[in-house]
C-alpha positions as CSV (number, residue, x, y, z in Angstrom):
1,X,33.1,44.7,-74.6
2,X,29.1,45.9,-74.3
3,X,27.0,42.6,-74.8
4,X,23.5,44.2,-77.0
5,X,21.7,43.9,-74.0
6,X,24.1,46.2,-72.1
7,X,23.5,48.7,-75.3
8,X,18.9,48.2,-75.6
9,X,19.1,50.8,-72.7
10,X,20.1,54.0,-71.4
11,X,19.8,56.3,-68.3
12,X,17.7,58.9,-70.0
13,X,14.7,59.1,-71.9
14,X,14.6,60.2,-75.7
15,X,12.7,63.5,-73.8
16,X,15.4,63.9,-72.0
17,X,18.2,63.7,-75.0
18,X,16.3,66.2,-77.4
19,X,16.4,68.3,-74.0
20,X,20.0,68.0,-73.8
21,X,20.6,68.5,-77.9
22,X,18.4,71.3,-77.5
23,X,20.3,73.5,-74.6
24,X,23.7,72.7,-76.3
25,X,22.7,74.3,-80.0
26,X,18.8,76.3,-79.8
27,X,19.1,76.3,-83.1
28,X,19.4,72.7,-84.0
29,X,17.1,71.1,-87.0
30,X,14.8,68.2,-86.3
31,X,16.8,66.0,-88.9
32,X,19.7,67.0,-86.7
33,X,18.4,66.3,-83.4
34,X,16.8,63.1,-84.8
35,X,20.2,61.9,-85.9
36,X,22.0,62.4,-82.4
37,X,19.6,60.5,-80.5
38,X,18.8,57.9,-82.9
39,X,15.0,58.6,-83.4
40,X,12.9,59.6,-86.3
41,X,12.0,62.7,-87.1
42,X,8.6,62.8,-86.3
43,X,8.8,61.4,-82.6
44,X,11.7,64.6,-82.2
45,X,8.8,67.2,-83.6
46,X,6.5,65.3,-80.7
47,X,8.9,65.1,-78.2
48,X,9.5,68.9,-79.0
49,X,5.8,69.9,-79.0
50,X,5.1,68.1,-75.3
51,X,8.5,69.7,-73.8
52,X,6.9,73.0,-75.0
53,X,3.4,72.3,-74.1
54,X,4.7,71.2,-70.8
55,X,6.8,74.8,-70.3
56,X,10.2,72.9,-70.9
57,X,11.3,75.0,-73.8
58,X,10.2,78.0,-75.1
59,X,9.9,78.5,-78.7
60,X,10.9,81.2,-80.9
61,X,9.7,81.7,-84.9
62,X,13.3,83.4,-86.8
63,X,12.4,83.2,-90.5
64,X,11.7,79.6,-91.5
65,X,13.1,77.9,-88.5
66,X,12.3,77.8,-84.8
67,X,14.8,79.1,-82.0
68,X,14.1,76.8,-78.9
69,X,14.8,77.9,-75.3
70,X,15.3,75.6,-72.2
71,X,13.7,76.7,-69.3
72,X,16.0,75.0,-66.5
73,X,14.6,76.2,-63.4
74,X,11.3,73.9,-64.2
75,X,11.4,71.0,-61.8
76,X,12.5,67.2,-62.9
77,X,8.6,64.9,-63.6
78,X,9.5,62.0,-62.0
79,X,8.8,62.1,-57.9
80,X,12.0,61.0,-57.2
81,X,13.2,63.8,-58.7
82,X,10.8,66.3,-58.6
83,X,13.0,68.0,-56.2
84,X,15.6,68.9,-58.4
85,X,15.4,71.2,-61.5
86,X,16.1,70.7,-65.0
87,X,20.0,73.1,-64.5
88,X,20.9,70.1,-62.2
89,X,20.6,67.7,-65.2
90,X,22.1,69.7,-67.8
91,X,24.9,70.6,-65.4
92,X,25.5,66.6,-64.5
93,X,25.5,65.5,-68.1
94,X,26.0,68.4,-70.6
95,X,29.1,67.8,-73.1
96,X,32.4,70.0,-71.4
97,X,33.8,72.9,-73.4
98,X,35.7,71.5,-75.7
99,X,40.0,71.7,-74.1
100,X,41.8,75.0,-76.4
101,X,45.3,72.6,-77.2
102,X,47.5,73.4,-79.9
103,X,48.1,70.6,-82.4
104,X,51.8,70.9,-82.3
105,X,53.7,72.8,-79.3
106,X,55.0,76.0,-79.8
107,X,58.8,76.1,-80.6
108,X,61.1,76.6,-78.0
109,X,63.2,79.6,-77.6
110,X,66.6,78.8,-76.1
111,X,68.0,82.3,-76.2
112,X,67.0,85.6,-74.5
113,X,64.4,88.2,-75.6
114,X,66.1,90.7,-77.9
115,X,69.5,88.1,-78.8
116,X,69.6,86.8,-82.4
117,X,69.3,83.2,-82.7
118,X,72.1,81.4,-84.7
């Protein structure tokens, strides 16, 4: 069980998860971005606005909505990190493509190819 003091934190910044929401849908709504990280709104439009300020994302204007694009060879802030790009983060925590499984096995075929089954 997570105590709430285990759960006040995490690893990454909110920067860092609109990043993340951003490069797995570019055409994600604020509302929607807002709802996955668990901020409001208006601090996803800022946190947009410095990532693209800062050459992070690149924006694109298609119709009423924006079209954002990670830059990921821009380096990591922090000077621990600074030698590392922003790929080597997506790649370490990005979501994996989702397993192709059938819900129910296909049904077995007991006879050979051509014979009638019974």
């Amino acid at each position: 069980m997570i105590s709430p003091a285990m759960a006040a934190w995490t690893f990454l910044t909110n920067h860092g998860h609109v990043l993340l929401c951003v490069w797995e849908n570019s055409e994600a709504r604020v509302r929607d971005i807002a709802a996955q990280v668990g901020i409001t709104e208006r601090a996803v439009q800022r946190i947009l606005q410095e990532l693209e300020t800062e050459g992070y994302l690149g924006r694109e204007r298609v119709g009423r909505r924006n079209r954002y694009r990670v830059r990921p060879e821009r380096p990591l802030r922090h000077p621990l990190e600074k030698h590392r790009r922003v790929s080597a983060l997506l790649s370490l925590v990005r979501a994996p493509a989702p397993a192709r499984r059938r819900s129910h096995p296909a049904p077995r075929r007991n006879h050979a190819p051509g014979a009638r089954a019974r």
